[in-house]
N, C-alpha and C positions, 0 to 999 in steps of 0.2 A: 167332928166326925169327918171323916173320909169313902170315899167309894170309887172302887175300881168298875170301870165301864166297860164291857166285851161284845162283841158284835157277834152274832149267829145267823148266820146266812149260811147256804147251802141249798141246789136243785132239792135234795130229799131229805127231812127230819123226823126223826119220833120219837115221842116223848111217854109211853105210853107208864099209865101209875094202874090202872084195872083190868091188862091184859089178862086173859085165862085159856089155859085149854092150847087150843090151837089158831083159836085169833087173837091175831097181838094189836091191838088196839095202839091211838094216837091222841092227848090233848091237843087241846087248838094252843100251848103255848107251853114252853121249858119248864120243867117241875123241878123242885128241891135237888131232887134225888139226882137229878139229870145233872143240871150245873156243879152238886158237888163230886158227884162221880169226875165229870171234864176236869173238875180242879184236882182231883185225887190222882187220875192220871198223869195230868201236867205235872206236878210234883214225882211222881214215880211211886207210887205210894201200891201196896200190893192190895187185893180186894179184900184180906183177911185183917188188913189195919187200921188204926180207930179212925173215925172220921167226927170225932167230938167238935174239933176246933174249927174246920169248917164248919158244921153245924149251928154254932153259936153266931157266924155272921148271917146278918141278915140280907136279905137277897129280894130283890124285884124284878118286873121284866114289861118294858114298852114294846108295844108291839106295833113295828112300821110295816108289815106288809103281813096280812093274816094267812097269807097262803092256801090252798085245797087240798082238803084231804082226798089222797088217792086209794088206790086196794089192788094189792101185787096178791099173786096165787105164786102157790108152792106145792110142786108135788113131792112128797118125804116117802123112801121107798125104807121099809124098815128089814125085808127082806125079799128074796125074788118071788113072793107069791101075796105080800103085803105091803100096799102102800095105800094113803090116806092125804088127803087137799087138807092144804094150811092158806089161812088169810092173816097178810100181814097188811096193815094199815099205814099211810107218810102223806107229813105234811111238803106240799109240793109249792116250791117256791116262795119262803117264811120269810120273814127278817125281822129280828128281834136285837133289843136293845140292854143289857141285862147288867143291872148295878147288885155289886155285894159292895155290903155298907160292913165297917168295924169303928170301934172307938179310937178317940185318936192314941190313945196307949195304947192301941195292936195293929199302926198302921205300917208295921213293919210286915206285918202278914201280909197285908194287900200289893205290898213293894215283892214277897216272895213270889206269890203270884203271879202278879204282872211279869217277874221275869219268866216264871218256870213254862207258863203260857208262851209265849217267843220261843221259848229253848225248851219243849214238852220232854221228858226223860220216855213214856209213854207214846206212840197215835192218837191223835185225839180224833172225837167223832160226835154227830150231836144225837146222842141217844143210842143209834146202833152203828155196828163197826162199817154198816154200809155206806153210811151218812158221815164223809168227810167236811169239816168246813172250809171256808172262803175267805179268804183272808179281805181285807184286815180281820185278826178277831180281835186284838186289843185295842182299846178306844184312847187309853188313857184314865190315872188318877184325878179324881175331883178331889178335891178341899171343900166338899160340903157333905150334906146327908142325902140318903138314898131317894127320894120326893123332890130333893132338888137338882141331883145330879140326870135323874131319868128327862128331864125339863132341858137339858143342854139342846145344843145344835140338832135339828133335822132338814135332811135335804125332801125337798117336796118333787116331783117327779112333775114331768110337764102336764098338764091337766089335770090334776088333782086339786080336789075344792077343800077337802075336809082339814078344819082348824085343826083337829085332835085327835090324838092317838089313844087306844085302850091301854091301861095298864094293869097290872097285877102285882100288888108288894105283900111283903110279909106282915104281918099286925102286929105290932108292940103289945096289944091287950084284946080280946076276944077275934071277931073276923070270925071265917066260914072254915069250919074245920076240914083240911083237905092230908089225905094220908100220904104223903110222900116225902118225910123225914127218913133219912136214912141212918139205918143202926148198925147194921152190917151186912155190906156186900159180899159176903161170906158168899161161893155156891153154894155150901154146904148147911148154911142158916142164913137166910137173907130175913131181912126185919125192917119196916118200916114204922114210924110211928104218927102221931098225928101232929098239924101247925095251924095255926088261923092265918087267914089270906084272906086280902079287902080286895077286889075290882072297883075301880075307877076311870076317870080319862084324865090324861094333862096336855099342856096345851106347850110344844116344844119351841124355842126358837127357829121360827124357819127360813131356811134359805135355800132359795130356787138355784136350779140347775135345770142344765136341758136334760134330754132323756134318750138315757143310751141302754138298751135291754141288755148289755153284757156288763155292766158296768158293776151293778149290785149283786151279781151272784160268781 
């Protein structure tokens, strides 16, 4: 197995899979739907086209800095005698660590990626058009599986105690069922369906650096 590693950093993210209405909600970490959209775009791929084969790779996400959730107001004027307040929700200062695993007969996919990601045909953004990311996003190809690639290099920030980071992968077999499989991006029919996803912690290789606040974002 192989796994491509992409970095998502950025001052503002959202990730939201139960927005409704007029408040657009935010998970505390990237969802399905989120990263294959980023790669849909990187490829250049239009919102009405399949997204099967993303779909089939399996995807994780380590979480190196869990960031705050913030809440921006919008006022939406629908004409000059009606307008109504929107709450949009962003995770404020994230960084996350996000492996898509394929077998090794489809590691030529993770290679398209990895390019189309550097050279996006699209804008990429992480979740909404507002939330551009921070480079680096690309980490680099592993030569292993997704549990052991999420385990690579982390840099520890000066004062930071904690051994281990949270993570969140996909389940090969049961896990908690979460709805944010994408079927189609369609505006016209959007569809999502369901996946199982395990939380746990791993414990990364770490290596110290000093601590620079502009350094990570």
């Amino acid at each position: 197995m192989s796994t491509l590693l992409l970095r998502f950093a950025a001052p503002l993210q959202a990730w939201g899979t139960e927005s409704k209405y007029d408040i657009r909600k935010t998970d505390r970490e990237p969802s399905k739907s989120g990263i294959v959209g980023f790669l849909a775009a990187a490829l250049g791929r239009r919102r009405d086209e399949s997204v099967e084969d993303l779909n089939a790779l399996r995807v994780g996400v380590r979480v190196d800095q869990e960031g705050k959730i913030i809440q921006d107001f919008h006022m939406v004027h629908k004409d000059e005698k009606t307008s109504y307040l929107t709450r949009r929700y962003y995770l404020s200062d994230a960084i996350f660590v996000v492996g898509v695993e394929a077998q090794d007969e489809d590691i030529d996919i993770l290679k398209e990626l990895e390019y189309a990601v550097k050279n996006p045909v699209y804008p990429l953004f992480l979740g909404r058009r507002s939330c551009p990311p921070c480079s680096p996003i690309v980490l680099g190809i592993r030569e292993c599986n997704l549990e052991e690639a999420l385990n690579t290099e982390w840099r520890r920030k000066e004062n930071e105690e904690s051994p281990f980071l949270r993570k969140i992968v996909e389940s090969k077999s049961g896990g908690v069922a979460r709805r944010d499989l994408p079927i189609s991006f369609s505006p016209y029919h959007r569809e999502y369906g369901y996946r199982g996803v395990e939380e746990g912690i791993c414990y990364p290789q770490i290596k110290e650096t000093e601590h620079d606040p502009m350094k990570e974002l």
